[in-house]
BALOBA-1460 file (C-alpha; in Angstrom, 3 decimals):
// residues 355
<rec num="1" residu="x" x="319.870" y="31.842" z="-3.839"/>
<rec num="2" residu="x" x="316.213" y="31.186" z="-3.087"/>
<rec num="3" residu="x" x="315.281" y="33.166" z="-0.164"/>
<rec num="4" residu="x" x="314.153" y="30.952" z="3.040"/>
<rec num="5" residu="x" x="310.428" y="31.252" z="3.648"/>
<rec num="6" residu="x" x="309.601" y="32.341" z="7.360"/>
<rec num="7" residu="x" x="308.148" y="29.579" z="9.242"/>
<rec num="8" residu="x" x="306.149" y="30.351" z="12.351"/>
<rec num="9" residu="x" x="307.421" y="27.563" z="15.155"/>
<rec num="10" residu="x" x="304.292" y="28.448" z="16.910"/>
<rec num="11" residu="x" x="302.193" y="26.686" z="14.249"/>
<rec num="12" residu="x" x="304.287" y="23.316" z="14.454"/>
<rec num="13" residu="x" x="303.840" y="22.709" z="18.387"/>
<rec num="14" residu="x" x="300.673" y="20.414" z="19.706"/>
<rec num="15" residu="x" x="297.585" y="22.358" z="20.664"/>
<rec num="16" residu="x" x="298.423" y="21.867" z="24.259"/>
<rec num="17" residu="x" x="301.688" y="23.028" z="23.958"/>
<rec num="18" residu="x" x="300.287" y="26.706" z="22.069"/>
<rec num="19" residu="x" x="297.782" y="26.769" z="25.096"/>
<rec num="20" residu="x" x="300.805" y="26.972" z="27.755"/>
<rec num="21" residu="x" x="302.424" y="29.168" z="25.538"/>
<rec num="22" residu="x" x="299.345" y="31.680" z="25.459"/>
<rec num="23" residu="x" x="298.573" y="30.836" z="28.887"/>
<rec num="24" residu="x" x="302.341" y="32.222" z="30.240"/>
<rec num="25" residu="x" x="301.955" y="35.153" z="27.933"/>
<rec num="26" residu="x" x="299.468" y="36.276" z="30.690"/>
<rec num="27" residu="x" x="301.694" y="37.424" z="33.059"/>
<rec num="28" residu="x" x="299.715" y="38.209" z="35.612"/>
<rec num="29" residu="x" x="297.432" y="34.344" z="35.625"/>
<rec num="30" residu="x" x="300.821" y="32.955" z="34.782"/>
<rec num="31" residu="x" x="302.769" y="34.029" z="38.418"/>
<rec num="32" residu="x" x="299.189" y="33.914" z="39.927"/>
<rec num="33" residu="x" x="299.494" y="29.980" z="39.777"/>
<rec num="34" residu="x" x="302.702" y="30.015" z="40.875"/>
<rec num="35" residu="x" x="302.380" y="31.971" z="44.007"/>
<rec num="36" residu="x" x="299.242" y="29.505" z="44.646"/>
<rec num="37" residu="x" x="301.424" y="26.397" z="44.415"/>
<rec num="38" residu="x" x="303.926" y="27.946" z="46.321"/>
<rec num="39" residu="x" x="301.371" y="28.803" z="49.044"/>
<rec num="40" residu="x" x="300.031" y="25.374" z="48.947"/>
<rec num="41" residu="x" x="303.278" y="23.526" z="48.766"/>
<rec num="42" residu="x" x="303.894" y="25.818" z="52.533"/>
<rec num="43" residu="x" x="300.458" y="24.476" z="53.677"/>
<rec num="44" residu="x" x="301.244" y="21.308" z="53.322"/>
<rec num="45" residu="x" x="304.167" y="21.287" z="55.253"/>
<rec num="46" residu="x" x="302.168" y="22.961" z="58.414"/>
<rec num="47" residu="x" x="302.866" y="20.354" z="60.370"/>
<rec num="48" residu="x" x="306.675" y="21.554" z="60.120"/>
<rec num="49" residu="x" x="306.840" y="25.112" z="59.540"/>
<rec num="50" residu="x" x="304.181" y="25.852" z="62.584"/>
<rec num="51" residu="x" x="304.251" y="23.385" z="65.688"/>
<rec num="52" residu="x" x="304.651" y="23.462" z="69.428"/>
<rec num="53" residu="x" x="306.683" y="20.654" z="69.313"/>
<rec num="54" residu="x" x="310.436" y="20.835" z="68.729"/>
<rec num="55" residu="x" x="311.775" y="18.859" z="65.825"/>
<rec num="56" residu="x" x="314.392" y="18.070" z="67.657"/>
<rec num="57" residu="x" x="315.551" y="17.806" z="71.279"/>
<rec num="58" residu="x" x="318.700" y="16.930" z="72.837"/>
<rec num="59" residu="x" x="318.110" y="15.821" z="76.763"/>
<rec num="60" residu="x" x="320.873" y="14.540" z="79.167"/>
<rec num="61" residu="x" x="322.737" y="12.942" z="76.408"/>
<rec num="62" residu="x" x="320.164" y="11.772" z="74.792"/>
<rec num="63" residu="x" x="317.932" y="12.512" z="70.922"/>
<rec num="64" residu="x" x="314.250" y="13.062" z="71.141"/>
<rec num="65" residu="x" x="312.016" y="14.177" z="68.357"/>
<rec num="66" residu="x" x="309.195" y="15.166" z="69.955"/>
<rec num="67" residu="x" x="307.272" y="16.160" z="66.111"/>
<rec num="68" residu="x" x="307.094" y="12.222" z="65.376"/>
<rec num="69" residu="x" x="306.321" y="11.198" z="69.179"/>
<rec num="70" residu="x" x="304.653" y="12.133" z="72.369"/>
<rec num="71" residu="x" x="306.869" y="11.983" z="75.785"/>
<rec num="72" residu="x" x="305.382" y="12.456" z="78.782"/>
<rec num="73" residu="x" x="306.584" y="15.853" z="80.954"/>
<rec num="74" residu="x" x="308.556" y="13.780" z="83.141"/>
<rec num="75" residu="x" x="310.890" y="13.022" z="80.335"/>
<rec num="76" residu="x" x="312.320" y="16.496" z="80.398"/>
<rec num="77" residu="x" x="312.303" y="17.224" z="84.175"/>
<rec num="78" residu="x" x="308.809" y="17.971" z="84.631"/>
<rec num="79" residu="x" x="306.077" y="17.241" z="87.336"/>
<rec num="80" residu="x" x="302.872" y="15.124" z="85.462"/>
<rec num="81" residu="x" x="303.284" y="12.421" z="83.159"/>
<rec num="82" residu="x" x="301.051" y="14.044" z="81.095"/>
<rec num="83" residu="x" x="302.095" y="15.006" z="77.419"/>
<rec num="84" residu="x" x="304.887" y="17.551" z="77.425"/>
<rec num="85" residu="x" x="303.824" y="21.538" z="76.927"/>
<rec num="86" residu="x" x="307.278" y="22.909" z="75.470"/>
<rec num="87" residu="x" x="305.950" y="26.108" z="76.306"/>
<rec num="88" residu="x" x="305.852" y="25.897" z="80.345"/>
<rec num="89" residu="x" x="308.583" y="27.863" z="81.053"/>
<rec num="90" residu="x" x="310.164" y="25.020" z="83.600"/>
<rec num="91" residu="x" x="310.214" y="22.873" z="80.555"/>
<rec num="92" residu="x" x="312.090" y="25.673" z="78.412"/>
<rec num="93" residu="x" x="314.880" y="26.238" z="80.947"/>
<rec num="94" residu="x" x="315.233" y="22.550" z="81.751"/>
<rec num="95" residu="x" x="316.169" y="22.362" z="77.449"/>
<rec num="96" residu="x" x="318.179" y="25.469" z="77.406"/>
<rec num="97" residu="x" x="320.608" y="23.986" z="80.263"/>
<rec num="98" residu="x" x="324.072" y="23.561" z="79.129"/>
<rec num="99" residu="x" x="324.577" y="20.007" z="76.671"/>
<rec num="100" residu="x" x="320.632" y="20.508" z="76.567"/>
<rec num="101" residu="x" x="319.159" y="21.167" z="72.717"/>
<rec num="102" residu="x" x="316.014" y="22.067" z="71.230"/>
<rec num="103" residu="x" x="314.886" y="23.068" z="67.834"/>
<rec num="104" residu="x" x="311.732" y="24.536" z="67.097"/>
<rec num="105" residu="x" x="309.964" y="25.037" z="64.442"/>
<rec num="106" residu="x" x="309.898" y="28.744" z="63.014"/>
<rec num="107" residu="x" x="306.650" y="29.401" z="64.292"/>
<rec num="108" residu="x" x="306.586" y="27.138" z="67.341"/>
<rec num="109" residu="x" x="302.576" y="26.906" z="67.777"/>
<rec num="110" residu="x" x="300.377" y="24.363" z="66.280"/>
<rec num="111" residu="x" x="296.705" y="25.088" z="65.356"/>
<rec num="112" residu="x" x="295.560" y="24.119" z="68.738"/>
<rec num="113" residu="x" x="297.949" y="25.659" z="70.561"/>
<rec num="114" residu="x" x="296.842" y="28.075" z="73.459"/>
<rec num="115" residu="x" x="299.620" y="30.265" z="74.459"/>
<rec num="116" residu="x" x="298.491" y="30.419" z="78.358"/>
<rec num="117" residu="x" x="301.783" y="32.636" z="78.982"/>
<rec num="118" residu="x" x="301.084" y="35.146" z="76.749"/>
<rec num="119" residu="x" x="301.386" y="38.821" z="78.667"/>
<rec num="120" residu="x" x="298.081" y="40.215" z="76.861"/>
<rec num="121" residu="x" x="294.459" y="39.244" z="77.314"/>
<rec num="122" residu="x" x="292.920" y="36.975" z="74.420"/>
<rec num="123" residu="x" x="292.537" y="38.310" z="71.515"/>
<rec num="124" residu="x" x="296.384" y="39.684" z="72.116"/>
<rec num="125" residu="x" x="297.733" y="41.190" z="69.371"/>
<rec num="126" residu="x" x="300.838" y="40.890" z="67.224"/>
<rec num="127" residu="x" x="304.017" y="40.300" z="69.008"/>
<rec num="128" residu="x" x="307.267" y="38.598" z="69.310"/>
<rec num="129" residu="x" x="305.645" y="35.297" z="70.552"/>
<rec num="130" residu="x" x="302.608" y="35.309" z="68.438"/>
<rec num="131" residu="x" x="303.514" y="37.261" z="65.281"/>
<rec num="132" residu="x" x="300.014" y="37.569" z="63.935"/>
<rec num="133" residu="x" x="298.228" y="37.508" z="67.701"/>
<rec num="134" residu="x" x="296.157" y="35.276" z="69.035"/>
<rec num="135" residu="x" x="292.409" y="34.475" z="68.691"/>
<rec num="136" residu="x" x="289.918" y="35.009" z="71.069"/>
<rec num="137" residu="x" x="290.744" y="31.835" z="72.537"/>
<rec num="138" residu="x" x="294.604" y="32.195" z="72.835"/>
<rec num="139" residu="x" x="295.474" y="30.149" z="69.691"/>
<rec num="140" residu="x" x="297.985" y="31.352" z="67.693"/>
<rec num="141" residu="x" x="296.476" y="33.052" z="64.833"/>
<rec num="142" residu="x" x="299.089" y="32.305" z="61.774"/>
<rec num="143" residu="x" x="299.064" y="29.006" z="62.443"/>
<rec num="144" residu="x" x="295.226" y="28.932" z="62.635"/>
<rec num="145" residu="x" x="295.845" y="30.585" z="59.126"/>
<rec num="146" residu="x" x="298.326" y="28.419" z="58.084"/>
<rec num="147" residu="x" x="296.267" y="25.609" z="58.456"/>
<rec num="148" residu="x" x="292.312" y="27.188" z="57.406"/>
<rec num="149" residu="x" x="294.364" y="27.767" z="53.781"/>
<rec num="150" residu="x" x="295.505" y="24.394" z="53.204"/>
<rec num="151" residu="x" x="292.143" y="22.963" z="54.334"/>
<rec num="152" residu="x" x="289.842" y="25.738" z="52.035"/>
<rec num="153" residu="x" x="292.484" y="24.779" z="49.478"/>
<rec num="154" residu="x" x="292.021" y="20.805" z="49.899"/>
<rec num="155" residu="x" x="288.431" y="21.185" z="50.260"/>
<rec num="156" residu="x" x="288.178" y="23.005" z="46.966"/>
<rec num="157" residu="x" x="289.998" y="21.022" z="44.789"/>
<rec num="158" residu="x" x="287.986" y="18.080" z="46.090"/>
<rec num="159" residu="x" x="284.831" y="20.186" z="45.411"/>
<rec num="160" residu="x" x="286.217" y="21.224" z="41.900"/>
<rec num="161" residu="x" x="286.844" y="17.566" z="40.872"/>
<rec num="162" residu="x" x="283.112" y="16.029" z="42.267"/>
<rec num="163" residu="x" x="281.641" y="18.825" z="40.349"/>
<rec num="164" residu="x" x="283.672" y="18.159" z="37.441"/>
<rec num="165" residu="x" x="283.032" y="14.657" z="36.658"/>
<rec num="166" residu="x" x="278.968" y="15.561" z="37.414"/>
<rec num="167" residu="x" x="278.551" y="18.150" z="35.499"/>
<rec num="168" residu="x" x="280.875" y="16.286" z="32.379"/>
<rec num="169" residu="x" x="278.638" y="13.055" z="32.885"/>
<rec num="170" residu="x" x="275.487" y="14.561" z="33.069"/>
<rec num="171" residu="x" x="275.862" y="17.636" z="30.174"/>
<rec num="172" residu="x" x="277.253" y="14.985" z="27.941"/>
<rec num="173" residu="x" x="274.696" y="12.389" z="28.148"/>
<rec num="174" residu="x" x="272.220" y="15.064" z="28.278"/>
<rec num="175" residu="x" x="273.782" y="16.996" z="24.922"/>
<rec num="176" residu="x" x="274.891" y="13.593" z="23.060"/>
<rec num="177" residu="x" x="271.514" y="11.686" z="22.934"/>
<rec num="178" residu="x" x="269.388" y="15.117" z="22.557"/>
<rec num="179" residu="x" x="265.923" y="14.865" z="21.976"/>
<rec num="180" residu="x" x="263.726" y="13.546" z="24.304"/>
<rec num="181" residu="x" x="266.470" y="12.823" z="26.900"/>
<rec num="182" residu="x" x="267.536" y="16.278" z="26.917"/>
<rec num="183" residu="x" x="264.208" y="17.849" z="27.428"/>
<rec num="184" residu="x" x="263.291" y="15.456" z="30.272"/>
<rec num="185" residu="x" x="267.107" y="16.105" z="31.651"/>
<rec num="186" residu="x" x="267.001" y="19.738" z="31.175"/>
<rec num="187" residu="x" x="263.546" y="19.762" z="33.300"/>
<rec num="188" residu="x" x="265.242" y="17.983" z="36.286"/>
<rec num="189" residu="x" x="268.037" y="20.058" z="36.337"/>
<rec num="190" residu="x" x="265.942" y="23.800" z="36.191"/>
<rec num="191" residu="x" x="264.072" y="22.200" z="39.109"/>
<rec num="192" residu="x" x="266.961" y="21.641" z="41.022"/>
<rec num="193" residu="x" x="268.554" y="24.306" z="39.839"/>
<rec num="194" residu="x" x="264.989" y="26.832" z="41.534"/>
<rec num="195" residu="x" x="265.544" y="24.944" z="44.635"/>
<rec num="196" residu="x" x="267.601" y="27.647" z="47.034"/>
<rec num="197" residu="x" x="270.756" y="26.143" z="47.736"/>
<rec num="198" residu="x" x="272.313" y="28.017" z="50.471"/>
<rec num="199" residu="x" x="269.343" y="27.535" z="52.767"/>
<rec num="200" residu="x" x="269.404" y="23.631" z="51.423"/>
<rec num="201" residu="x" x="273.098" y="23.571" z="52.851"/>
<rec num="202" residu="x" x="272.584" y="25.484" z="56.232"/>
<rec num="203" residu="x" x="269.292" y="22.813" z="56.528"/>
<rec num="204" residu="x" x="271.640" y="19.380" z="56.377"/>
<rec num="205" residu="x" x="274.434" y="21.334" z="57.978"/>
<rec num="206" residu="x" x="272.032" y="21.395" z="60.729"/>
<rec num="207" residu="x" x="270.048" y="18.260" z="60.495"/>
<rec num="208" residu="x" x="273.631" y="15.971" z="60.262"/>
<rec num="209" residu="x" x="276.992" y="16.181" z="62.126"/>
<rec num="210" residu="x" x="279.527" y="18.785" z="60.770"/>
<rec num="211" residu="x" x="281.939" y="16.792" z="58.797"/>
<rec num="212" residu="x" x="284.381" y="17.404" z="56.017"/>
<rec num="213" residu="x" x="282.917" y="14.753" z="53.994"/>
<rec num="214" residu="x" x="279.457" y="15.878" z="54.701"/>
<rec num="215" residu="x" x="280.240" y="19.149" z="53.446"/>
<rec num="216" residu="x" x="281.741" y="17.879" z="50.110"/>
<rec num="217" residu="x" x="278.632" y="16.158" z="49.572"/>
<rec num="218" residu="x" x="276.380" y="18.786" z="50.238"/>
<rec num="219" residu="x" x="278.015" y="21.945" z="48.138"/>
<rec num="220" residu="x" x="278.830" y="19.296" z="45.396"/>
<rec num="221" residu="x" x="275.283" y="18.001" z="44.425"/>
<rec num="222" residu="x" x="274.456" y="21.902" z="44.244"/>
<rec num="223" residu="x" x="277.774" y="22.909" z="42.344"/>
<rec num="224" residu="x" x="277.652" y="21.024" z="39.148"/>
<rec num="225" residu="x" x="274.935" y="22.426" z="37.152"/>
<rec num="226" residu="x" x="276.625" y="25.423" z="36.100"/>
<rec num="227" residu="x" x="279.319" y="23.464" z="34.119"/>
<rec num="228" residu="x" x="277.216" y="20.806" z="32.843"/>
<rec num="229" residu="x" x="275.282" y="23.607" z="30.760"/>
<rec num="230" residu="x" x="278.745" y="24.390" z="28.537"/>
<rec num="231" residu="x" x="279.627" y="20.356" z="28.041"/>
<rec num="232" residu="x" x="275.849" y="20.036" z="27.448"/>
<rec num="233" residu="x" x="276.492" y="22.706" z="24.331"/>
<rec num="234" residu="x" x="279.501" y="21.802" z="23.160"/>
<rec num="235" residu="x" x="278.311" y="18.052" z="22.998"/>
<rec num="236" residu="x" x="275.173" y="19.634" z="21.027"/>
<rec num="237" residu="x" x="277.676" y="21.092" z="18.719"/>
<rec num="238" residu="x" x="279.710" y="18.357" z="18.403"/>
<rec num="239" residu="x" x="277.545" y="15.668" z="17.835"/>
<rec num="240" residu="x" x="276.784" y="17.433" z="14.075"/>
<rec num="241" residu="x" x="280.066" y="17.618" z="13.353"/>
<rec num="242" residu="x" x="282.227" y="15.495" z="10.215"/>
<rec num="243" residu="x" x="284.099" y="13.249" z="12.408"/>
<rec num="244" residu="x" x="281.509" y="12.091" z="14.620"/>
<rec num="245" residu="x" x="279.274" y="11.074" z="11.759"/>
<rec num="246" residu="x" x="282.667" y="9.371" z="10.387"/>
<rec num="247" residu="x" x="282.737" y="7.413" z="13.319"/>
<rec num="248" residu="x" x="278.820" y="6.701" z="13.326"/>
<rec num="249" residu="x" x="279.439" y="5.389" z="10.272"/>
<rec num="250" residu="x" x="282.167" y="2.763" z="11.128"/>
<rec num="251" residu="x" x="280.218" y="1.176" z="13.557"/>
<rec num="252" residu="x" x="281.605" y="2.850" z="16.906"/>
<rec num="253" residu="x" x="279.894" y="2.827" z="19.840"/>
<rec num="254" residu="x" x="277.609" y="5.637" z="21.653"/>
<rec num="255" residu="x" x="279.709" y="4.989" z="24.522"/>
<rec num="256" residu="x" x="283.560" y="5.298" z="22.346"/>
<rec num="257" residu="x" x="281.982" y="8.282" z="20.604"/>
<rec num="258" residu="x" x="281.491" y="10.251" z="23.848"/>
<rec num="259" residu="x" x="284.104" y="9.951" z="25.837"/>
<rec num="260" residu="x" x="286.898" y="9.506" z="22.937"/>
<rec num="261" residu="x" x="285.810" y="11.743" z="19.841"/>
<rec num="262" residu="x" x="283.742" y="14.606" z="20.895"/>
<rec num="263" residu="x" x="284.837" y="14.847" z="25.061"/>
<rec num="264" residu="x" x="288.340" y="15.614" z="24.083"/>
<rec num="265" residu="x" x="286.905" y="17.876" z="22.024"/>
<rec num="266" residu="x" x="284.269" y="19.805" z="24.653"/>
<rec num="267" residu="x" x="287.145" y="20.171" z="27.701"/>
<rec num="268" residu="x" x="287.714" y="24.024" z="26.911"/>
<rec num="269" residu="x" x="284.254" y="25.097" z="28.863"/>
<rec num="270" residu="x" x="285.629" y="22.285" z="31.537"/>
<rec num="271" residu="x" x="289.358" y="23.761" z="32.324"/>
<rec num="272" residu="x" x="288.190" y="27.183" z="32.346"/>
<rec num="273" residu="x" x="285.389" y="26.915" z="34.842"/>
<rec num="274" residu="x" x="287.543" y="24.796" z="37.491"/>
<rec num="275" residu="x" x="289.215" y="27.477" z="39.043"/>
<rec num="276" residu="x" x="285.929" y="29.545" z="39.383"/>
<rec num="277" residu="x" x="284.084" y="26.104" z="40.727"/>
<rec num="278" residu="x" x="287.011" y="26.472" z="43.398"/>
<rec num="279" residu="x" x="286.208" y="29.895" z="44.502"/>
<rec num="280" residu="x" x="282.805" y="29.193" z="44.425"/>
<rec num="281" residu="x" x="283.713" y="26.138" z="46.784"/>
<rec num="282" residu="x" x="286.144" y="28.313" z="49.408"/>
<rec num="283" residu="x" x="283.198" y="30.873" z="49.382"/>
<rec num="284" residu="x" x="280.612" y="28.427" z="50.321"/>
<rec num="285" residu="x" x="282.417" y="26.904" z="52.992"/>
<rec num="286" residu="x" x="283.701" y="29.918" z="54.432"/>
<rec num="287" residu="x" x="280.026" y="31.252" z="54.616"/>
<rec num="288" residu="x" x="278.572" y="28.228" z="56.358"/>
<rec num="289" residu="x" x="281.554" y="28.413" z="58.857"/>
<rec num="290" residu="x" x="280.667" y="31.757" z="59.374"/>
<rec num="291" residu="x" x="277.275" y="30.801" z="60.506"/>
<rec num="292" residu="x" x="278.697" y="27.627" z="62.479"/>
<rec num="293" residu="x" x="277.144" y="25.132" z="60.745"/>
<rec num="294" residu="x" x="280.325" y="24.424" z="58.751"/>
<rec num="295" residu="x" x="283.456" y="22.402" z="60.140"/>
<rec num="296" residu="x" x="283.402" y="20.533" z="63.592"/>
<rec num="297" residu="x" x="284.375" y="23.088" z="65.861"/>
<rec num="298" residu="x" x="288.119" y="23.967" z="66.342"/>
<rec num="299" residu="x" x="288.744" y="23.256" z="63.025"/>
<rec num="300" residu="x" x="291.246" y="26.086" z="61.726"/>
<rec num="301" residu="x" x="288.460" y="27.856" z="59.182"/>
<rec num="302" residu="x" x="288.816" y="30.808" z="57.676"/>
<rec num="303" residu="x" x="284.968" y="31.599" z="58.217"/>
<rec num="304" residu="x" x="284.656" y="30.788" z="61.786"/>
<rec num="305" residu="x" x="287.905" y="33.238" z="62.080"/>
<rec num="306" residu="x" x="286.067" y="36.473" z="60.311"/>
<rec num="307" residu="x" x="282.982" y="35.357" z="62.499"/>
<rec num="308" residu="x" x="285.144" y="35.983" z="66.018"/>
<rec num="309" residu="x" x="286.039" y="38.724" z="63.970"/>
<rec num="310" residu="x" x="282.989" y="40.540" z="64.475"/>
<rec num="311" residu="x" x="282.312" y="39.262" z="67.957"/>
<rec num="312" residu="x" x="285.896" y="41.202" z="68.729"/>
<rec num="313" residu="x" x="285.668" y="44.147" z="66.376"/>
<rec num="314" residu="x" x="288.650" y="45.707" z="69.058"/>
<rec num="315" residu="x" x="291.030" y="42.916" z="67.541"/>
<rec num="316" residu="x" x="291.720" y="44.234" z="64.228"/>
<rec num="317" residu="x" x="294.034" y="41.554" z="63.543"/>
<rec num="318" residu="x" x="291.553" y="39.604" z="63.344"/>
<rec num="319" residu="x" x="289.516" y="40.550" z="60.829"/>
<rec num="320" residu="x" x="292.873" y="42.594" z="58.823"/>
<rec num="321" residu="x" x="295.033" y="38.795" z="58.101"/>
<rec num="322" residu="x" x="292.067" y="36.685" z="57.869"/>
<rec num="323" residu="x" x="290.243" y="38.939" z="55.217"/>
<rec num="324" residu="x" x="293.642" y="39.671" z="53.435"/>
<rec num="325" residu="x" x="294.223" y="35.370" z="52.873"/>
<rec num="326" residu="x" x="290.388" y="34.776" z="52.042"/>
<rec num="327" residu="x" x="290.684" y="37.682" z="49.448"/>
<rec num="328" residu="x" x="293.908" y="36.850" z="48.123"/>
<rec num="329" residu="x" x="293.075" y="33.248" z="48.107"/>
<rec num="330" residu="x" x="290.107" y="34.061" z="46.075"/>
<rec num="331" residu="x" x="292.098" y="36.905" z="43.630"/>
<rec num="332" residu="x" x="294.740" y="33.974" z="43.000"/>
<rec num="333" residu="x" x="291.810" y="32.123" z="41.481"/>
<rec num="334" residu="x" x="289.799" y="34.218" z="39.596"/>
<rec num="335" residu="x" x="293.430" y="35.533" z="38.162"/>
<rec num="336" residu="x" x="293.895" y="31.910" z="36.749"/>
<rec num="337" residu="x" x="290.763" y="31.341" z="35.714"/>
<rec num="338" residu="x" x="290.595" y="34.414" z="33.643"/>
<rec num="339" residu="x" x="294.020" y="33.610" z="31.781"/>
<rec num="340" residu="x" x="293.380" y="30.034" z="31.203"/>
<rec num="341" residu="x" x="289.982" y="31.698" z="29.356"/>
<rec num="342" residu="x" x="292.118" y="33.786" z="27.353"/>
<rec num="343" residu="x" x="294.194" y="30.693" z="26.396"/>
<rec num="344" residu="x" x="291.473" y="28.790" z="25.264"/>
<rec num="345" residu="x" x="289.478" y="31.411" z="23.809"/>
<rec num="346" residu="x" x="289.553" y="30.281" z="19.745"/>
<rec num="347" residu="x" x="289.181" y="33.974" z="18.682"/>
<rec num="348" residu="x" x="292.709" y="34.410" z="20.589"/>
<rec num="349" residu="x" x="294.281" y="31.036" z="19.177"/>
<rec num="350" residu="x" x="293.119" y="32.349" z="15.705"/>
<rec num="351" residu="x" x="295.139" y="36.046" z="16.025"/>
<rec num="352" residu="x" x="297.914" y="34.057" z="17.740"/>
<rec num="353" residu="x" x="298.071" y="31.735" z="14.300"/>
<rec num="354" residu="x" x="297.583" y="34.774" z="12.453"/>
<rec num="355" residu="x" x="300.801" y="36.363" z="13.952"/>
C-alpha cells in the first residue's frame, strides 16, 4: 500500500484565514483584543452599569423607570418639582418603605453626578459609596472613568478610520501615477509634515470652540502622513509588478487598477498601523485635555482627570486609576498592533508555509 503523503491543511486555507491563524498564535495580541472588546462592549453600556438613576422603581403601587424618563421630586414624596436626586436621603427612605422598590444600577452615579452627601471633603477617597473616590469636584470617579474610556475609545477609532482613508487616497495616487505627481506630492506633504503639529492643534483648539468634531478634524489632517508613506511604497512596488501590466494591457482603467488589483494588494502596511494610529489618537487627545484646550468642559476625559491630578497630588487616587486605564488602554493597543505585524510579516508567513 502506497503510503499517504502528508498534506499541510495550513497551506489549503485563504490567506486571510492563515493570517487569523498566525495572528491567535500570539497569545498575548490575541487575548489583548479580547480584553479590549470586552472593555468596550462595558463602555458602551455606561449608561446602565453606572447611573444615578434607578432602572427601576416601584412607588405606591405603581412602575417607574426613572433610566428612560425624568419625574419630578414630587413624584416620590419630595418637596420641588424639580428633577428627582435619588440620592437625597428623604428620597431613599421614601423608596425603601414597605411595597416601595428601587433598583439601581451597580454603580449608582452617572458621570455628572456630585455626591453632595459624601462624609469626606472632595477629592474623597475610595469607599463604600464611591468605590474609586471622587474628583475634586465630588463626581464619582469610576464612572468619570467609565465614561473618558469609551469616549478616548470612540474618538480613536474615528481618528483611525479619517486617517486611514487619507493616507490610502493620497499614498496611492501619489505611488500609482509616480513621476512628476509624486515629486510635486511628496513636496507638499514634507512641508506639512515640518509644520509642528502639536502647537498647530493647541492654536485651533484655542482659536475655535472645543468640540468633539473639531478635534477629529484637527488631529486627523495631521495624522495621516505617516501611513500614506507605506501605501505610497507598496503602490511603487506594485505598479511594476506582472499582473498590473496584465491588466494595463487589457484595457482597464487607472481608476479599476488602483483600487481593485494593486490596493488589495498594499493593505498589510494599512492593518498594521491602525492600532498604533489609535494610540497615537488617545495620546493626542489626552494631552490637549490636559492642557484644557481639549473637550468642552465636564466632559469625562482621561486628560483633564491626570491634570486635577496634579492640582491634588494628596489624592492619589487620582492620578493611581486614571494612569493605570490610560496605560493599559494604550498597552492593549500597541499589544495588537505588534501581533497583527507578526501576522502579516511575509518572512513569518514564509516559515509558517515552510512548517
Amino acid at each position: 500500500m502506497a503510503e499517504t503523503a502528508h498534506v499541510n491543511p495550513y497551506l489549503h486555507a485563504s490567506p486571510a484565514r492563515r493570517a487569523w491563524r498566525r495572528f491567535r498564535g500570539n497569545k498575548l495580541g490575541y487575548y489583548s483584543l479580547l480584553v479590549l472588546i470586552a472593555l468596550f462592549v462595558v463602555s458602551l453600556l455606561a449608561e446602565v452599569l453606572s447611573n444615578d438613576k434607578p432602572w427601576a422603581v416601584r412607588y405606591d403601587g405603581q412602575w417607574y423607570f426613572p433610566v428612560f424618563k425624568t419625574y419630578a421630586d414630587t413624584t416620590f414624596g419630595g418637596d420641588f418639582p424639580t428633577p428627582t436626586d435619588y440620592h437625597d436621603p428623604l428620597i431613599r427612605e421614601n423608596l425603601a418603605k414597605p411595597g416601595n422598590f428601587a433598583l439601581y444600577p451597580p454603580n449608582a452615579y452617572h458621570y455628572t453626578s456630585i455626591n453632595y452627601f459624601a462624609k469626606s471633603p472632595s477629592p474623597a477617597p475610595p469607599s463604600g459609596d464611591n468605590w474609586l473616590g471622587t474628583d475634586d469636584k465630588g463626581r464619582d470617579l469610576l464612572a468619570r472613568l467609565l465614561y473618558g474610556f469609551r469616549l478616548s475609545l470612540f474618538f480613536a477609532l474615528i481618528v483611525a478610520a479619517v486617517c486611514t482613508v487619507l493616507g490610502v487616497l493620497y499614498g496611492a495616487l501619489q505611488g500609482y501615477f509616480a513621476g512628476w505627481a509624486d515629486i510635486v506630492m511628496e513636496r507638499v506633504k514634507e512641508v506639512w509634515t515640518a509644520m509642528p503639529w502639536l502647537y498647530m492643534l493647541i492654536i485651533f483648539s484655542a482659536l475655535f470652540a472645543p468640540s468633539f468634531t473639531l478635534l477629529v478634524v484637527l488631529i486627523s489632517i495631521f495624522g495621516w502622513m505617516g501611513l500614506s508613506n507605506y501605501v505610497r511604497a507598496e503602490f511603487l512596488k506594485n505598479r511594476t509588478l506582472d499582473y498590473v501590466r496584465a491588466a494595463k494591457a487589457l484595457g482597464q482603467s487607472d481608476r479599476k487598477i488602483m483600487w481593485r488589483h494593486i490596493l488589495p494588494n498594499s493593505m498589510t502596511p494599512v492593518v498594521t498601523l491602525i492600532p498604533f494610529e489609535m494610540a497615537g489618537a488617545i495620546g493626542a487627545l489626552t494631552s490637549l485635555d490636559f492642557l484644557g484646550l481639549g473637550m468642552p468642559p465636564g466632559t469625562p476625559s482621561l486628560g483633564e482627570l491626570l491634570n486635577q491630578a496634579k492640582e491634588n497630588l494628596d489624592a492619589w487616587w487620582i492620578a493611581v486609576t486614571t494612569f493605570s486605564v490610560l496605560v493599559g488602554m494604550l498597552l492593549l493597543l500597541v499589544l495588537i498592533g505588534d501581533a497583527l505585524r507578526d501576522a502579516l510579516d511575509p518572512r513569518k508567513v514564509l516559515e509558517a508555509e515552510e512548517s
